[in-house]
Structures are given as structure tokens and as C-alpha cells.
C-alpha positions as CSV (number, residue, x, y, z in Angstrom):
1,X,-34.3,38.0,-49.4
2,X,-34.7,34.3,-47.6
3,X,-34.0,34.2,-44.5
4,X,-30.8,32.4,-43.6
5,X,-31.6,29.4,-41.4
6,X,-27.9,27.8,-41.9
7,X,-26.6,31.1,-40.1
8,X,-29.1,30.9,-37.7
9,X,-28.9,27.3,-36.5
10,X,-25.0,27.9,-36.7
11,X,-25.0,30.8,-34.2
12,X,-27.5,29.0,-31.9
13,X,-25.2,26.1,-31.6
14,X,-22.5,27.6,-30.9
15,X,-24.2,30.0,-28.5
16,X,-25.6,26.7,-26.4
17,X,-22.2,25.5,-26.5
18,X,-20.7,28.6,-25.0
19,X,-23.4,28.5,-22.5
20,X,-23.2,24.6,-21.6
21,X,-19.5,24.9,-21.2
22,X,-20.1,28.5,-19.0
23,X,-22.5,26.5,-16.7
24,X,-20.6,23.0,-16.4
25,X,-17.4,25.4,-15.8
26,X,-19.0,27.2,-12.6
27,X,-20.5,23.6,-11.7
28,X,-17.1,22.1,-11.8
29,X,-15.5,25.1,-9.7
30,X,-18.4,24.4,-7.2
31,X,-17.8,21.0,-6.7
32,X,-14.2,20.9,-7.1
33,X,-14.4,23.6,-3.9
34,X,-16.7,21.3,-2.3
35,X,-14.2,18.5,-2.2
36,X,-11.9,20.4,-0.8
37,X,-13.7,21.4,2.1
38,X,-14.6,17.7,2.7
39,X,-11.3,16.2,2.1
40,X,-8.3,18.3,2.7
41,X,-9.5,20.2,6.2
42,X,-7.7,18.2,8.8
43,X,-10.0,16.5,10.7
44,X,-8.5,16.6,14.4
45,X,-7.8,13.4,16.4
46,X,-6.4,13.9,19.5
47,X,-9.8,12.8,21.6
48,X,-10.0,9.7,19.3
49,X,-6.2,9.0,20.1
50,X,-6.2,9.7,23.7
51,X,-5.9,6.8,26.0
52,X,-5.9,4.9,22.9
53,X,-2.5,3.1,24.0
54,X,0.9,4.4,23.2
55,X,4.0,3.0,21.0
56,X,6.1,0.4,21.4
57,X,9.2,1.1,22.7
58,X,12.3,-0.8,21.6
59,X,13.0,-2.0,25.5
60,X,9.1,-4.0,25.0
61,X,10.6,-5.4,21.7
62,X,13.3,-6.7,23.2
63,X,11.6,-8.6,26.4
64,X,9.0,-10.1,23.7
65,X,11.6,-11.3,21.9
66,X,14.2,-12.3,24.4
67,X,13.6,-15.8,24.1
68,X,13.8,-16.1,20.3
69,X,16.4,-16.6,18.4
70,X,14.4,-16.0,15.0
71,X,12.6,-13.4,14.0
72,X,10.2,-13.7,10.8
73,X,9.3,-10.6,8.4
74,X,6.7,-10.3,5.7
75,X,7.3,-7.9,3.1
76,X,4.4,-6.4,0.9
77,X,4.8,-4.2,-1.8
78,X,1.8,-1.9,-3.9
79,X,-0.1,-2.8,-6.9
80,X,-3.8,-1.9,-6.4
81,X,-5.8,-4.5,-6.9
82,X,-2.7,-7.1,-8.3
83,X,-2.5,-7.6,-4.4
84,X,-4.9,-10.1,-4.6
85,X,-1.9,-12.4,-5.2
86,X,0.2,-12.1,-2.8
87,X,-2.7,-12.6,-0.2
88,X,-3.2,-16.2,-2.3
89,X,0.2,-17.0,-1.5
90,X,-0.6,-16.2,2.3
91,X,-4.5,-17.9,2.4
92,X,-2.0,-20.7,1.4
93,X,0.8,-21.1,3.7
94,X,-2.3,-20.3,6.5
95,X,-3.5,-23.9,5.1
96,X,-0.2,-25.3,5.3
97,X,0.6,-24.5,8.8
98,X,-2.9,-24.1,10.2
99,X,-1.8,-20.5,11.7
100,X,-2.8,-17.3,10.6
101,X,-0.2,-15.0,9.4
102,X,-0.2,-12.2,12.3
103,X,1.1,-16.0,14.3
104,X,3.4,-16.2,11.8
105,X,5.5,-13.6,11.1
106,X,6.7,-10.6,13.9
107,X,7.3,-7.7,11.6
108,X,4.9,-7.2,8.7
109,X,5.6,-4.6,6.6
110,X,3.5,-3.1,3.2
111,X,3.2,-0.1,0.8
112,X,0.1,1.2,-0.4
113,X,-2.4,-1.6,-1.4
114,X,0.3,-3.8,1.2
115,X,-0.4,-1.2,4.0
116,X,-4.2,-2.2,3.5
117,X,-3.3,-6.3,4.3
118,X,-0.2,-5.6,6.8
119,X,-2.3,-3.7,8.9
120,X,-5.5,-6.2,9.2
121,X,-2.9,-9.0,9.8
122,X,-1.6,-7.0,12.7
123,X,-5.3,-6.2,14.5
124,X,-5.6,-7.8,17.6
125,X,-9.0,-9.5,19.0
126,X,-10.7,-9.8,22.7
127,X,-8.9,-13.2,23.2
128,X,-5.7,-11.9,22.7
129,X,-4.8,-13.3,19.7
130,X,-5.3,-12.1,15.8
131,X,-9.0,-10.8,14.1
132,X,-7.8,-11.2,11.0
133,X,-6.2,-14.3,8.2
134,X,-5.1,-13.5,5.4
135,X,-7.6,-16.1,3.6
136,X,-10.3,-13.7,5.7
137,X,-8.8,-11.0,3.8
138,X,-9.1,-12.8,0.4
139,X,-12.1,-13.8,0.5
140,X,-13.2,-10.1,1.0
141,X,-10.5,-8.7,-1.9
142,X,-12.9,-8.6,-4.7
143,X,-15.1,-7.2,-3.4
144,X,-13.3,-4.5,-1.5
145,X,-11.2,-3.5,-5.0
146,X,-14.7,-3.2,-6.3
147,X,-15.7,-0.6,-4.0
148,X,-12.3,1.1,-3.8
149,X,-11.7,1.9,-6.8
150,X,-15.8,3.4,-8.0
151,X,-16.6,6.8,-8.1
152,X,-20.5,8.0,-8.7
153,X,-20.7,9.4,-12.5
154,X,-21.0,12.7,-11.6
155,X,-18.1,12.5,-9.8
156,X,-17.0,11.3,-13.2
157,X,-18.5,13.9,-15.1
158,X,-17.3,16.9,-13.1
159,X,-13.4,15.9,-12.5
160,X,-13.4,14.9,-16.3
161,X,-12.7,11.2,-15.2
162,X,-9.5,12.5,-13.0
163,X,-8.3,15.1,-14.9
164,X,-9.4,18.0,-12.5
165,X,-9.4,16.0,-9.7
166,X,-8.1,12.5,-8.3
167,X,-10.2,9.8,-9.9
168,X,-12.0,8.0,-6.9
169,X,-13.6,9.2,-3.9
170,X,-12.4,7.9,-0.8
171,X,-15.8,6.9,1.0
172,X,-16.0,3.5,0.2
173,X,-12.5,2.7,0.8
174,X,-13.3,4.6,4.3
175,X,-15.7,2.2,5.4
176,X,-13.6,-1.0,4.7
177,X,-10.9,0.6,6.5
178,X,-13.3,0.9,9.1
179,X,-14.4,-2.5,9.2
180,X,-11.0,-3.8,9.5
181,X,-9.5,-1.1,12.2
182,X,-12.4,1.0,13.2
183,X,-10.5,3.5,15.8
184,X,-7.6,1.7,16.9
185,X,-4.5,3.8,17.2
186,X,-1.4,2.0,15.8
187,X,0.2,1.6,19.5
188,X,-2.9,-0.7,19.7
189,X,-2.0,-3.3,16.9
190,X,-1.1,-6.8,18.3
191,X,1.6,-7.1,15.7
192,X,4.4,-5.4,14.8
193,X,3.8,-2.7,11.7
194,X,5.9,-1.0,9.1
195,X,4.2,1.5,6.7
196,X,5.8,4.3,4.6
197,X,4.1,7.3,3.7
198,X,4.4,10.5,1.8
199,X,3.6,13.8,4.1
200,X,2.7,16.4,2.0
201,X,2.5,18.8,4.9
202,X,6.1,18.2,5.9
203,X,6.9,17.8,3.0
204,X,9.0,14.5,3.7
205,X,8.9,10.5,3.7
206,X,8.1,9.0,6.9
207,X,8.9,5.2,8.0
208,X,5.6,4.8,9.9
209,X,6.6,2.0,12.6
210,X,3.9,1.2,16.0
211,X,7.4,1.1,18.0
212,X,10.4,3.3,18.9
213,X,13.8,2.3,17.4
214,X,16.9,3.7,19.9
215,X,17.4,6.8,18.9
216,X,15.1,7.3,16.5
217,X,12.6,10.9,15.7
218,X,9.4,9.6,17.4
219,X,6.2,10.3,15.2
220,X,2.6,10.1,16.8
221,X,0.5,7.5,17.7
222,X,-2.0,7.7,14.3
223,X,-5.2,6.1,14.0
224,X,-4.8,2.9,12.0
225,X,-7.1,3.7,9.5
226,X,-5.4,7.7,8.6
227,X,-1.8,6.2,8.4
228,X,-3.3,3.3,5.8
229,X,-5.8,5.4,4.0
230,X,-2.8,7.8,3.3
231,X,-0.3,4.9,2.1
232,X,-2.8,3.4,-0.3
233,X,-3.6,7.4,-1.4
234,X,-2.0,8.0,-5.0
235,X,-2.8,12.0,-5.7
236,X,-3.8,10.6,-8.9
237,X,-6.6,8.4,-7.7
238,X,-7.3,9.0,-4.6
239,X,-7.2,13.0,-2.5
240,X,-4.7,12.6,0.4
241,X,-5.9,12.4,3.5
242,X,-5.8,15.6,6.3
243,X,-5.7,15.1,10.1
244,X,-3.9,16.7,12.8
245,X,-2.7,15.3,15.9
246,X,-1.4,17.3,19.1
247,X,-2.3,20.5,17.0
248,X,0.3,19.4,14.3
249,X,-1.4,19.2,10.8
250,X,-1.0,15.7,8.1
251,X,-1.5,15.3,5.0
252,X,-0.9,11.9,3.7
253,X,-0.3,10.4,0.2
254,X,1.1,7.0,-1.3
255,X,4.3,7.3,-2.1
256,X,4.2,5.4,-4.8
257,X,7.0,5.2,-7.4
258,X,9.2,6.9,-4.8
259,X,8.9,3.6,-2.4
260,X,6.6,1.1,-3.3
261,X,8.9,-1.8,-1.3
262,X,9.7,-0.9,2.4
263,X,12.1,-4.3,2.1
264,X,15.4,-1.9,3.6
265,X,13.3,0.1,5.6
266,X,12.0,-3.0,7.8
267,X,15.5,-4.8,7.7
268,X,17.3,-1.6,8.9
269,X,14.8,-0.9,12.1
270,X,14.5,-4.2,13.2
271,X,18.2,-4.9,12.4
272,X,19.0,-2.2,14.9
273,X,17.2,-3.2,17.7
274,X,17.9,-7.0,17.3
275,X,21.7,-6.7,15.5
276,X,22.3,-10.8,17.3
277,X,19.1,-12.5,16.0
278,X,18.3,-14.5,12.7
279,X,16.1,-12.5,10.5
280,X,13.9,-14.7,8.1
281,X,13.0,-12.3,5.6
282,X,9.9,-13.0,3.1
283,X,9.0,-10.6,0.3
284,X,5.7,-11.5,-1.8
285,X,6.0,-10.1,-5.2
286,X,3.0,-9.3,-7.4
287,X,4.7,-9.2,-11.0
288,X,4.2,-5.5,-10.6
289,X,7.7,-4.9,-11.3
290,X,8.4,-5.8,-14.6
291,X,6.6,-3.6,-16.6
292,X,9.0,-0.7,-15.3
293,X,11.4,0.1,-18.3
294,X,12.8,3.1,-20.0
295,X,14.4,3.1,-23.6
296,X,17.1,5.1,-23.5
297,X,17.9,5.9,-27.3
298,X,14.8,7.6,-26.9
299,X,16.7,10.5,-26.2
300,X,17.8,10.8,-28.9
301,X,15.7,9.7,-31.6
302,X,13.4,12.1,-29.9
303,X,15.4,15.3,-28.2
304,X,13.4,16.9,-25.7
305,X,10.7,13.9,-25.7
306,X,13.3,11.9,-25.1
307,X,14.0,13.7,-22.1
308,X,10.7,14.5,-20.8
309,X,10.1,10.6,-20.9
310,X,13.2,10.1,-19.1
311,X,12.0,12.6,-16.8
312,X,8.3,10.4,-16.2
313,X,10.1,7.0,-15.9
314,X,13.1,7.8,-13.7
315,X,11.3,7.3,-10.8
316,X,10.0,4.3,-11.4
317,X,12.6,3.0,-12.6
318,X,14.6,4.1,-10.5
319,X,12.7,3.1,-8.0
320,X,12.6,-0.7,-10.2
321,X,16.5,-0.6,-9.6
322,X,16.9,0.0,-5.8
323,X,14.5,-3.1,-5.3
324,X,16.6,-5.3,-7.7
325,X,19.6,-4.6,-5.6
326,X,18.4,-5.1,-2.6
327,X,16.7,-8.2,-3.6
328,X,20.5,-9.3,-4.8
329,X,21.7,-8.0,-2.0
330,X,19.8,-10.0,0.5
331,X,20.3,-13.2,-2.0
332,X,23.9,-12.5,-1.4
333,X,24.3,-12.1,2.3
334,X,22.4,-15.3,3.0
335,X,25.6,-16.7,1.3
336,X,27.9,-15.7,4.0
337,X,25.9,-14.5,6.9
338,X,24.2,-17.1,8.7
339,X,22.0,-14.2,10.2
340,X,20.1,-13.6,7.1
341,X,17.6,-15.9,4.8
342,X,15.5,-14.6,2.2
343,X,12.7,-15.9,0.5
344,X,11.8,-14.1,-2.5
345,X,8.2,-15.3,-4.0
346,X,7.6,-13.7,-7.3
347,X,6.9,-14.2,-11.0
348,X,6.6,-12.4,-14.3
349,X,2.9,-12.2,-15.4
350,X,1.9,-13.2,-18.9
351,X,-0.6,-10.3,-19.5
352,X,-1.1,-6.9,-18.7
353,X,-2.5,-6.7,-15.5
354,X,-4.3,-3.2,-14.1
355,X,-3.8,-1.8,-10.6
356,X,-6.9,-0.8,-10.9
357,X,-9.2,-2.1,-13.1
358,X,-12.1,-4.0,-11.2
359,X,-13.2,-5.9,-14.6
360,X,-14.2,-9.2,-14.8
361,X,-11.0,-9.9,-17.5
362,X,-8.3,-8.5,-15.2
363,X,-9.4,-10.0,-12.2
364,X,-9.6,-13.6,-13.9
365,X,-5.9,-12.6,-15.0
366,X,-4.7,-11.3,-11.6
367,X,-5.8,-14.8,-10.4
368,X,-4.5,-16.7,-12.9
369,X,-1.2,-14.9,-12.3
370,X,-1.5,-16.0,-8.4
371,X,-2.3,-19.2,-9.9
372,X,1.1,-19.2,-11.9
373,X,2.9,-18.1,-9.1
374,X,2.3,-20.8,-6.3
375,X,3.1,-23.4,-9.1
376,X,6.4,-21.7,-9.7
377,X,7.4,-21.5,-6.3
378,X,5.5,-24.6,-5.1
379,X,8.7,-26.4,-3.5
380,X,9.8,-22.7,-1.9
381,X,6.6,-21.3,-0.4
382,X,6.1,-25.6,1.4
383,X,10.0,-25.0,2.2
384,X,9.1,-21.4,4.3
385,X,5.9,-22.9,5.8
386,X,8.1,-25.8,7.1
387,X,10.3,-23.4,8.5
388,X,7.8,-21.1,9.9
389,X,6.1,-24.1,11.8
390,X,9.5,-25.3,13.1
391,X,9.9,-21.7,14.3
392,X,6.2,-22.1,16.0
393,X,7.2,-25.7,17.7
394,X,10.6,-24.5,18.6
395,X,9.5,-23.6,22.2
396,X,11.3,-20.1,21.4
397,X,8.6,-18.1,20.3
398,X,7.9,-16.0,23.3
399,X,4.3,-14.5,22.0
């Protein structure tokens, strides 16, 4: 009888497959164990913090602002790398006025990939002015999204690209925080910060401010670089990031869908510590936005799809929603309360453009998009740099 090689070639396959999957299996456990040893120990803090300066209080606010009668905010909002344009839009009005935007605006205010430009804008140098433009940042921002968002293959490989584990590893993204913040604590920012964040650990939303509102909960004085690694963390991209403080344990992560546009947030705090003075408000959209949509015969076309997609979007959405009315909101009050002005600077992209895709294509689109977006709001964004210089020359900057 002839030996039956078919059969034998059959079982050896699938016996090497059984094997392979056995051995990359263990492998995966291994390194899935070693990332969690390296990332989500807290690392502990308190001897980088100490003597590291403190928080603002709202009585320091007040005395730096007591001459002014105007007080200008930036608002920044996440997108991953489709912040690139809104940092155009800044390099830009830096050209206009010949000041960089730290000089420019007293609150500054930014979720996730925002957290990453608010905070440089806010670093201090020796001289005792700011370290950081935002056309410094720019010219950096290709770069930097490069690195951010790479992982080594095996990385890759072993997380299944991000299905066992969050896509990227943080190291890169480490060492550009690094280069922007190193170790300064947030009570040793010149400007004034705003940075929500998602504490896993607490399991609540914190309003991250470097100053005390009047009766406000106090949080600690973080090191620049945890609080912004954390907001610019999504769990599924990036691990969060661990550290304690005081003995108290963190665990930071974007927030995401859930706020991804502090533009309330920063009105309410500095609202209530400054309820007399004219707030100029400026949000800088990215397009990001738009694509945020649910169809809701859905439900029933589909049944229980339908409502498992409702469930997926809501946030989003949801989130989509709250922005729109406090965008009409503010477009409102201006109206009648000669308090408020809002400049909103924003446009609907013509392509699809990736929060994280580092290619060649969507870069030249997220540009072309920033491109788009100055020309459409050419005669508003000269209007706000005219108004922010004639805040700058008014003699009642007290800075």
C-alpha cells in the first residue's frame, strides 16, 4: 500500500500551525506582561515636584490682571495630527502682530493633540518671557506626528496592530514632550493653562488648570509633561500614563469623544474669577467635527445593529452636539453682552483627513485644509490680530 504523503503533509501543517500559534501565544502574553510593568506602574514624582513652584492662586490672577480690562482666550480642540492647522492659523497671526502667541492670549486652553500646543505656548524662558511660537511649533509638527504616532514592527506584530494592545508606544512622544517641558511642574508655566483629562484611577474627569479658582477642589501640582502625555493618551493608541503624587496614584487617558473642546470649561473658571472683565474668546477648529454623524433609521432597518451603532456614536455625537451649542451660544451672547466676543475659525475639509495617519497624502491634505481655512477666514483671523495688537498697545496689559 503507498504511503500517503497528502495525509502526511496535511497533519504536519497543521501540527506547525498549532505550534506557531502555541509559541506566538506565550510570546504575546510575555510581552503584553512586559508592557505593563513598564507602563502602568506609577512612576512616583514627589522629589521631581518638590520645590518645583506651586499653583496659581486666584488672588495672583487677579493682581496680574488688575489693570486689564480684556482678557484673551485660545481654544484648542483634538485631532491627532489634523492639529497642524490650527497651529497655521497661529504661525500666522504671530506674522501679523509680530508676537508670539503665549504674548497674545492669557488663558490657552487644549484637548489631547491641543494639550500638546497649549502647553509649549505656555513654557516660560530665562528672560522672562515665552520659549516657545507657535510657528516654532509648526515647523517641528511633521516631524513630531511622525514619531508619535510609530511603533517598532514587533510591537506590531505582537499587539496584532492594536488589537491586544494600544497601537503606539509612548517613547517617542516622551522625548518630544521632553524637549518642550522637560521637568517643569505646571505651577511653573508662564501662561495660564487649561487641560482636561480622563483619570482612570479615580475614575472621573478632571479640569486640569495651573491655578486655583475660589472655592474650587485643588488637584496637585503635575509635571507638565504627565498631565499632557495623559490628555493626548487615547486607550486605543496610546497606554495611559501612571504616576503618583503625595502617595496618591494617576492614571491618565484622553478623554476623547467625552470632551475633546474645553471651550465651557475655560469660560466658566475664568468667568468666575474675573465675572467684570471682557473675555475675547478664540476657538481654532480643525474640520474635525464634521464627520461626527449618526443615521438614525438605522435602528430600525437594522434592530439590535441599529442600536449597538447608536450605542458607538452617541458619544461622539453627542459630544458633536454640546460643541455646536456652545458655539451658538457664545455667537449669541456677543449679541447682547458687550462682555463676550467670539471668534470662531473653522472650515469643512474636502477630504478625509486621518488623526493619525503620518502619510505623505494626508499630510499634503491636512495642509491644504489649513490652506483652505486662512482663505476662508482671511478678513476674520486680520480682524482678531488687529484686535489682539490693539489689546498689546492699549497700555492695559499688565504682563
Amino acid at each position: 500500500m503507498p504511503y500517503d504523503w497528502t495525509h502526511y503533509i496535511t497533519d504536519t501543517v497543521i501540527s506547525s500551525f498549532i505550534l506557531g500559534w502555541i509559541t506566538y501565544s506565550i510570546v504575546v502574553v510575555i510581552y503584553l506582561n512586559y508592557l505593563t510593568n513598564k507602563y502602568l506602574v506609577p512612576n512616583k514624582r514627589d522629589e521631581l515636584i518638590a520645590n518645583h513652584g506651586h499653583l496659581k492662586s486666584y488672588e495672583d490672577l487677579i493682581r496680574q490682571y488688575k489693570d486689564s480690562d480684556t482678557l484673551n482666550v485660545l481654544v484648542l480642540s483634538g485631532g491627532g495630527v489634523r492639529g497642524l492647522v490650527p497651529v497655521n492659523i497661529l504661525s500666522y497671526i504671530e506674522h501679523k502682530t509680530g508676537k508670539k502667541a503665549g504674548e497674545l492670549f492669557d488663558f490657552i486652553a487644549g484637548s489631547s493633540t491641543g494639550a500638546i500646543t497649549a502647553a509649549g505656548l505656555c513654557v516660560g524662558d530665562d528672560l522672562g518671557g515665552y520659549k516657545f511660537s507657535a510657528h516654532d511649533i509648526l515647523e517641528a509638527y511633521e516631524s513630531n506626528s511622525r514619531q508619535i504616532f510609530s511603533s517598532p514592527w514587533y510591537h506590531q506584530w505582537l499587539t496584532c496592530f492594536g488589537l491586544f494592545a494600544p497601537r503606539y508606544l509612548p517613547d517617542k512622544k516622551l522625548a518630544i514632550l521632553d524637549h518642550y517641558y522637560g521637568d517643569q511642574t505646571i505651577g511653573e508655566l508662564k501662561g495660564n493653562l487649561l487641560i482636561p483629562v480622563y483619570n482612570i484611577d479615580q475614575n472621573n474627569l478632571q479640569i486640569v488648570k495651573n491655578w486655583e479658582a475660589p472655592h474650587s477642589k485643588v488637584h496637585a501640582n503635575f509635571l507638565t509633561k504627565d498631565l499632557v502625555n495623559g490628555a493626548c493618551s487615547p486607550p486605543m493608541f496610546f497606554p495611559p500614563v501612571a504616576f503618583s503624587v503625595d502617595g496618591k496614584p494617576h492614571m491618565f487617558i484622553d478623554p476623547a469623544v467625552l470632551l475633546n473642546n474645553p471651550l465651557m470649561h475655560v469660560l466658566l473658571y475664568v468667568r468666575a474669577v474675573f465675572p467684570e472683565k471682557k473675555l475675547n474668546i478664540v476657538l481654532l477648529g480643525n474640520g474635525g467635527t464634521a464627520g461626527a454623524k449618526y443615521n438614525y433609521k438605522n435602528m430600525f432597518s437594522f434592530g439590535l445593529y441599529g442600536l449597538y451603532q447608536y450605542l458607538f456614536s452617541a458619544p461622539a455625537l453627542s459630544s458633536k452636539l454640546f460643541i455646536e451649542f456652545m458655539e451658538e451660544y457664545l455667537d449669541e451672547s456677543q449679541k447682547f453682552d458687550d462682555k463676550v466676543a467670539f471668534y470662531r475659525i473653522n472650515s469643512n475639509p474636502d477630504d478625509d483627513l486621518s488623526p493619525t495617519s503620518t502619510s505623505s497624502t494626508n499630510t499634503k491634505n491636512i495642509q491644504k485644509f489649513a490652506n483652505k481655512m486662512l482663505q476662508e477666514n482671511y478678513e476674520a483671523i486680520n480682524q482678531l490680530a488687529s484686535h489682539l495688537m490693539e489689546r498689546q498697545f492699549s497700555g492695559k496689559k499688565s504682563r
